[in-house]
C-alpha positions as CSV (number, residue, x, y, z in Angstrom):
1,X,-10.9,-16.9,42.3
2,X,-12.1,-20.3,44.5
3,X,-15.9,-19.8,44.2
4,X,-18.3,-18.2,42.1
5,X,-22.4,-18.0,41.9
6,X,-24.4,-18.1,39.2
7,X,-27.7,-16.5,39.4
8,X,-30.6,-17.8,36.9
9,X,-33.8,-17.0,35.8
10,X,-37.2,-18.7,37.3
11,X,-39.1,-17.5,34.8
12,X,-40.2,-20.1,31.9
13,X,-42.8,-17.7,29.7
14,X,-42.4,-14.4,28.3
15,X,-44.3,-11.6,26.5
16,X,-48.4,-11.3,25.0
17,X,-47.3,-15.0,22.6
18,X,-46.7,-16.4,26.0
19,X,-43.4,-17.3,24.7
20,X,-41.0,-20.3,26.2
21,X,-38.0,-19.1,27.7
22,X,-35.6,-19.5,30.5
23,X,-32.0,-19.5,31.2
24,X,-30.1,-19.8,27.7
25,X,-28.3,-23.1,28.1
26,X,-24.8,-21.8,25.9
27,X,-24.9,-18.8,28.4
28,X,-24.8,-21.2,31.7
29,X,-22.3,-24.0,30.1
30,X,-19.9,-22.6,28.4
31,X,-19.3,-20.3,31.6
32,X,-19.1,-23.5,33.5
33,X,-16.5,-25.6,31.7
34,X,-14.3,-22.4,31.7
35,X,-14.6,-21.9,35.3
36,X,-14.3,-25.7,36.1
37,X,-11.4,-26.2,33.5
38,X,-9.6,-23.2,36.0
39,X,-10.5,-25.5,39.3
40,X,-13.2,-22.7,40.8
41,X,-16.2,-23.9,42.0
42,X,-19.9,-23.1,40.7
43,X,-22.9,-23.1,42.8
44,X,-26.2,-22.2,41.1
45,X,-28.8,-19.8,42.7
46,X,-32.1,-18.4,41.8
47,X,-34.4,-15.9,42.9
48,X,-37.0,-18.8,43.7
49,X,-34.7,-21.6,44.1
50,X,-35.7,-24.9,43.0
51,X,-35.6,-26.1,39.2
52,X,-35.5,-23.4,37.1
53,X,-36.6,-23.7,33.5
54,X,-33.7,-23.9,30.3
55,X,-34.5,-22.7,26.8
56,X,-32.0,-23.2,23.9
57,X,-30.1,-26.4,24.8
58,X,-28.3,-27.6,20.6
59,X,-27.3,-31.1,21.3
60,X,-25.1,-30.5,18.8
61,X,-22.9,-28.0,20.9
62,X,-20.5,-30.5,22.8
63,X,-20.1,-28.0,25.4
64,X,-24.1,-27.9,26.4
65,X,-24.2,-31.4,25.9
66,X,-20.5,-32.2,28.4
67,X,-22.1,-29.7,30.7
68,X,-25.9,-31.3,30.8
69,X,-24.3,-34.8,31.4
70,X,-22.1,-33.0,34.7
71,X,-23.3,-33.2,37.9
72,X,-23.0,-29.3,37.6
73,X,-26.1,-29.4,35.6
74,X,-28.2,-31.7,38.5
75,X,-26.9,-28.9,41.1
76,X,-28.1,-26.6,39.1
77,X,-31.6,-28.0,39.0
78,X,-32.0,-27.9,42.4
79,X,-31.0,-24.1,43.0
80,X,-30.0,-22.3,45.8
81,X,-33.0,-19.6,46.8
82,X,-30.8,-16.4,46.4
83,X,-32.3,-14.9,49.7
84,X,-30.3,-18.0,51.3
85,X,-26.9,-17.7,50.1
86,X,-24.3,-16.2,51.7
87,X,-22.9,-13.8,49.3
88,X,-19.3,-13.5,51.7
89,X,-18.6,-16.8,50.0
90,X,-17.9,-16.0,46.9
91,X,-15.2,-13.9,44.9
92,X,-17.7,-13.6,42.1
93,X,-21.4,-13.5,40.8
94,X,-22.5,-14.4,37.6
95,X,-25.9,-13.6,35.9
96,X,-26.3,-15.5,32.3
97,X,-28.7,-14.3,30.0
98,X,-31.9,-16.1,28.1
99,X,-35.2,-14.2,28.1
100,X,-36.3,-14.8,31.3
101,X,-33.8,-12.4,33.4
102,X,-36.0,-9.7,31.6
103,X,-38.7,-10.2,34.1
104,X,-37.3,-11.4,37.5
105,X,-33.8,-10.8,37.5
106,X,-34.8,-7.2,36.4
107,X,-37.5,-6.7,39.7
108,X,-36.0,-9.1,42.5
109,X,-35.0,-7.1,45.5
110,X,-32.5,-9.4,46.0
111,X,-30.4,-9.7,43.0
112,X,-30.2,-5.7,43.2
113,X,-29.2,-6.2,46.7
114,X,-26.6,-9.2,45.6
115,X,-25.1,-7.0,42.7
116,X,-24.6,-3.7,45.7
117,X,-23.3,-6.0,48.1
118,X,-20.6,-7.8,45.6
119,X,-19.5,-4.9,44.4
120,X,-19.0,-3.3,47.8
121,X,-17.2,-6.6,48.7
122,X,-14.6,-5.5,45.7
123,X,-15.9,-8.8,44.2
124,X,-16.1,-9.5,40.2
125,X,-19.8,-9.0,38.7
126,X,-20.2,-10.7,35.5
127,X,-23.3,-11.3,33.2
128,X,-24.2,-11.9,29.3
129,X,-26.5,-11.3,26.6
130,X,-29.7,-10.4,28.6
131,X,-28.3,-11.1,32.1
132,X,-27.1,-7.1,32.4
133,X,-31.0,-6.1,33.1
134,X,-29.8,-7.4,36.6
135,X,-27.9,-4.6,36.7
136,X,-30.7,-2.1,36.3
137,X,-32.1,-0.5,39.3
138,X,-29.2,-1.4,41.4
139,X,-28.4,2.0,44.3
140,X,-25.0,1.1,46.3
141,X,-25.3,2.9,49.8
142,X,-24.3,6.3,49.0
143,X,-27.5,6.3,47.0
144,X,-25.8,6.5,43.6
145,X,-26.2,4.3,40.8
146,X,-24.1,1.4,40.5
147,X,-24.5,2.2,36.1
148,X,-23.9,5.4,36.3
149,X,-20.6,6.2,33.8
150,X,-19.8,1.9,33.2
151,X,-19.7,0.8,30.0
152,X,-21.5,-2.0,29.5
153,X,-22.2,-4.6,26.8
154,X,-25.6,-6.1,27.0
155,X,-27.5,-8.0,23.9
156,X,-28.4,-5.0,21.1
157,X,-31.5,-3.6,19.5
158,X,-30.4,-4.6,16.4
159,X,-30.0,-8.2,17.5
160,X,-33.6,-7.8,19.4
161,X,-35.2,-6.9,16.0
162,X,-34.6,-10.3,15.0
163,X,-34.4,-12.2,17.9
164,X,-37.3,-11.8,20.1
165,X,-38.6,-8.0,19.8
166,X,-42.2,-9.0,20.5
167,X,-41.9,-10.4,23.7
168,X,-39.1,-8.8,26.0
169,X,-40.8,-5.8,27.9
170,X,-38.2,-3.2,26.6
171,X,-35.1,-3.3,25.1
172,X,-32.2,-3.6,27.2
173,X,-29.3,-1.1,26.2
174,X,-31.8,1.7,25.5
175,X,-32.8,0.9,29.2
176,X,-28.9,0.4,30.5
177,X,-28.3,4.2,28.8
178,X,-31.1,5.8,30.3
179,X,-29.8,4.9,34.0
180,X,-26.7,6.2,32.9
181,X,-24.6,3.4,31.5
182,X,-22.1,4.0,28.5
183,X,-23.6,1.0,26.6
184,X,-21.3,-1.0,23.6
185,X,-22.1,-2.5,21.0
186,X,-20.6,-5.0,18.7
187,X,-21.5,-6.3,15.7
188,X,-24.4,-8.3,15.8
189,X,-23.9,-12.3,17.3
190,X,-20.4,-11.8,17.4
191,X,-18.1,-11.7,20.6
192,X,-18.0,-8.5,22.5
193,X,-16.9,-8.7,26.2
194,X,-16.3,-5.5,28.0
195,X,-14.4,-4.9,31.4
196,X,-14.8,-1.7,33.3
197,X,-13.5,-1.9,37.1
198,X,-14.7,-5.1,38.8
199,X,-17.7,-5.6,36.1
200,X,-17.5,-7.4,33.2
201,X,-20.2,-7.5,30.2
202,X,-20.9,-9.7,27.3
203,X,-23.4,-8.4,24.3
204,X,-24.5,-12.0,23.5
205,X,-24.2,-16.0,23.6
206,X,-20.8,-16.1,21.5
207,X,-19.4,-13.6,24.3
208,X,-19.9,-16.1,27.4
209,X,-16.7,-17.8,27.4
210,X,-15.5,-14.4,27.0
211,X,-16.8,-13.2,29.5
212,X,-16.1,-16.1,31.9
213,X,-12.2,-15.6,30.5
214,X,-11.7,-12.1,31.2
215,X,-13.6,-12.9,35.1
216,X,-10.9,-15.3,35.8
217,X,-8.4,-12.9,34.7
218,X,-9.8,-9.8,36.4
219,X,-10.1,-12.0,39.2
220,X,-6.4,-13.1,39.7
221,X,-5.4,-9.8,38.5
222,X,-7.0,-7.7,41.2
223,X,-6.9,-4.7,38.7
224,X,-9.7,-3.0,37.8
225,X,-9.5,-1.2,34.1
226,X,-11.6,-0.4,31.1
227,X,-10.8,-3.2,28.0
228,X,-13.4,-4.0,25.6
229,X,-12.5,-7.0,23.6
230,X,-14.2,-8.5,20.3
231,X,-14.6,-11.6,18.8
232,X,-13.0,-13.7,21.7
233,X,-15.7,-15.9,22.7
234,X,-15.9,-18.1,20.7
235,X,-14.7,-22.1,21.0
């Protein structure tokens, strides 16, 4: 893998409490430092372009903190406008989670289009936690859905119940199973990545360097297969 594109939220307010959100800072940096540590390089897009907002940054993860010091993070502040990238580019696409994919990167036209086009490219498609609600919606040109018999880890009702069930729109896996999906779960806010053919899924924040791991691997592999793998995320 030489080049991969992360695709992030625009959207900085959520739900009827008009709730801050964003991209989930872990979800972006932790990726990053994986895929940098492995000498592939990141460019940042968004549906909008442009700044797009950040929620959760701990300054007391070294990781977010190495990664918002980069010049990674200024890149990412001035984001590609997704329309403009050319998707031939890369060897994989990314989509982190946070609460704000649950609006935009679930309607855009073009991250549907981006996730089709990747996957007919025989490229990796990778997202976390909330980031798999780009995944919804998606019809590759024979019309089917690109969900239809993938297992797929996305963040859990369970873990919505005490999380932020008031202000996401639905909740996610119910809405990956009814388009098909074989959705799995972990336990809640533990690692869970899952790898079936060239898409791989992580149920939450401690599954992003899992996630970004088992990309790299898929990646230099060129094997596609069905492995789910818990409680590999972590630090």
């Amino acid at each position: 893998m030489g080049r991969i594109l992360f695709v992030v939220t625009n959207v900085g307010r959520i739900g009827p409490r008009d709730r801050p959100t964003g991209y989930e800072f872990s979800e972006v940096a932790h990726p990053f430092l994986v895929f940098a540590a492995e000498g592939i390089a990141v460019d940042f897009a968004s549906p909008l372009g442009g700044s797009p907002p950040e929620d959760g940054f701990d300054p007391s993860d070294s990781a977010s903190v190495l990664f918002r010091e980069s010049a990674a993070f200024r890149r990412l502040n001035r984001s590609l406008r997704l329309a403009d990238v050319v998707l031939e580019r890369y060897d994989a696409v990314f989509f982190p989670g946070g609460l704000g994919p649950m609006v935009d990167l679930y309607r855009d036209p073009g991250v549907k289009a981006a996730v089709a086009h990747m996957h007919e490219l025989g490229r990796v498609v990778g997202a976390v936690c909330h980031g798999p609600v780009a995944l919804l919606d998606v019809r590759l040109p024979d019309g089917s859905n690109f969900l239809q018999g993938r297992r797929v880890a996305a963040f859990t009702s369970a873990e919505e119940e005490g999380h932020s069930l008031e202000d996401v729109p639905f909740l996610l896996d119910a809405a990956l199973v009814r388009q098909g999906a074989r959705h799995s779960g972990g336990s809640p806010f533990e690692a869970h990545v899952v790898v079936d053919g060239n898409l791989v899924t992580g149920q939450n924040p401690a599954s992003a360097r899992g996630v970004a791991r088992a990309m790299v691997e898929l990646s230099r592999s060129g094997k596609a297969s069905t492995v789910e793998a818990r409680g590999q995320g972590g630090s």
